[in-house]
C-alpha positions, -999 to 999 in steps of 0.1 A, spaced: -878 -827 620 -879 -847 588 -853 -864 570 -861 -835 541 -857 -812 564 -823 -828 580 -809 -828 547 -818 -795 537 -800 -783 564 -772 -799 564 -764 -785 524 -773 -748 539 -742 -752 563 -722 -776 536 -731 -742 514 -723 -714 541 -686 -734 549 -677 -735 511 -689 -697 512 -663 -689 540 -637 -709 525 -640 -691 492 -643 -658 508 -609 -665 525 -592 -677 495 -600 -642 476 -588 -620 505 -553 -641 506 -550 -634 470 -562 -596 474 -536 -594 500 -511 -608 475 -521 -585 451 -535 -607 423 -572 -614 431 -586 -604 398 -553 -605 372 -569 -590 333 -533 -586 319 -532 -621 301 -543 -626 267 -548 -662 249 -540 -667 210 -556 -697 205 -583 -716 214 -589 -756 228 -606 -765 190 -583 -742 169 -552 -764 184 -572 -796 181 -578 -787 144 -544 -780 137 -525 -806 157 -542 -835 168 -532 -853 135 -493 -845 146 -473 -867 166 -454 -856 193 -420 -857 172 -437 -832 156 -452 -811 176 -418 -807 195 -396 -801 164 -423 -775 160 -418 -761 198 -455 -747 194 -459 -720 223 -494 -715 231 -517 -694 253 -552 -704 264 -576 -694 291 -610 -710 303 -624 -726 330 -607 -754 356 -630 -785 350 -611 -817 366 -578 -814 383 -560 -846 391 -528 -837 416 -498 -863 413 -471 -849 442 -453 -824 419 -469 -828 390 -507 -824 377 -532 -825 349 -560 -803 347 -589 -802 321 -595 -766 306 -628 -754 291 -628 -726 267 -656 -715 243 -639 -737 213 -642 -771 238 -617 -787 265 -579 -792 264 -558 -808 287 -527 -788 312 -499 -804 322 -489 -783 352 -451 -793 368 -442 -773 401 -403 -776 385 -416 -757 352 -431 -731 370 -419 -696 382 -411 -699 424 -441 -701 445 -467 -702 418 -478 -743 423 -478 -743 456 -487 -711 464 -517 -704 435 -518 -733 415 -529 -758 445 -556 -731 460 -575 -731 431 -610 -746 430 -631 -761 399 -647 -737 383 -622 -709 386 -610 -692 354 -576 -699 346 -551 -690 322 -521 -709 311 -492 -706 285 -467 -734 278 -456 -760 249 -479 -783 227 -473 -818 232 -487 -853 232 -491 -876 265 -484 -911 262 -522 -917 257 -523 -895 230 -540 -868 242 -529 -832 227 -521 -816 263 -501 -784 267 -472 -786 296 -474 -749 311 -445 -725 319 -470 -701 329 
């Protein structure tokens, strides 16, 4: 067999595995009853909020208490213990999540949040703020 070959069959099982895995993700969450949620609606999107607040500080933006609500798809997920930061893209561009388990309702970071893959659609809802980079990010309650 050629290397080619070797190679090209390796990604065929690499591919059938992440198949199976994804498979059994979706029949945990049909069992839970939430495989395919449609109830959530956004209000804004990841360019209307840069348009509107990248120019604000973080003072401001939390004597404003801005609640927002966004959806799109999971594009870079960094996980930090309790704590992570996850890159949304929407049709309007990319906006960072600030996801605490503490902030959360009971079960949902550990139990959802962590199971998800890149790519997925998400949805999140939370408070505008600024990180200590700068970086508009939205620290989710939802």
């Amino acid at each position: 067999m050629s290397e080619q070959q070797a190679q090209g069959a390796d990604e065929a099982i690499d591919l059938n595995n992440e198949l199976k895995t994804r498979r059994e993700k979706l029949a945990a969450l049909r069992e839970q009853g939430v495989a395919f949620p449609n109830d959530f609606r956004r209000d804004h999107t990841s360019d209307q909020l840069h348009a509107e607040f990248d120019a604000k500080d973080n003072d401001e933006l939390a004597s404003l208490n801005v609640e927002v609500s966004v959806a799109g798809r999971m594009m870079t997920r960094r996980i930090m213990g309790k704590a992570s930061f996850v890159t949304l893209q929407d049709v309007g561009g990319r906006i960072q999540l600030y996801v605490a388990r503490d902030d959360l309702p009971e079960g949902v970071y550990n139990e959802q949040f962590k199971k998800w893959d890149l790519g997925d659609i998400i949805a999140a809802r939370g408070k505008l703020f600024k990180t200590q980079t700068g970086e508009l990010s939205i620290h989710c309650t939802e």
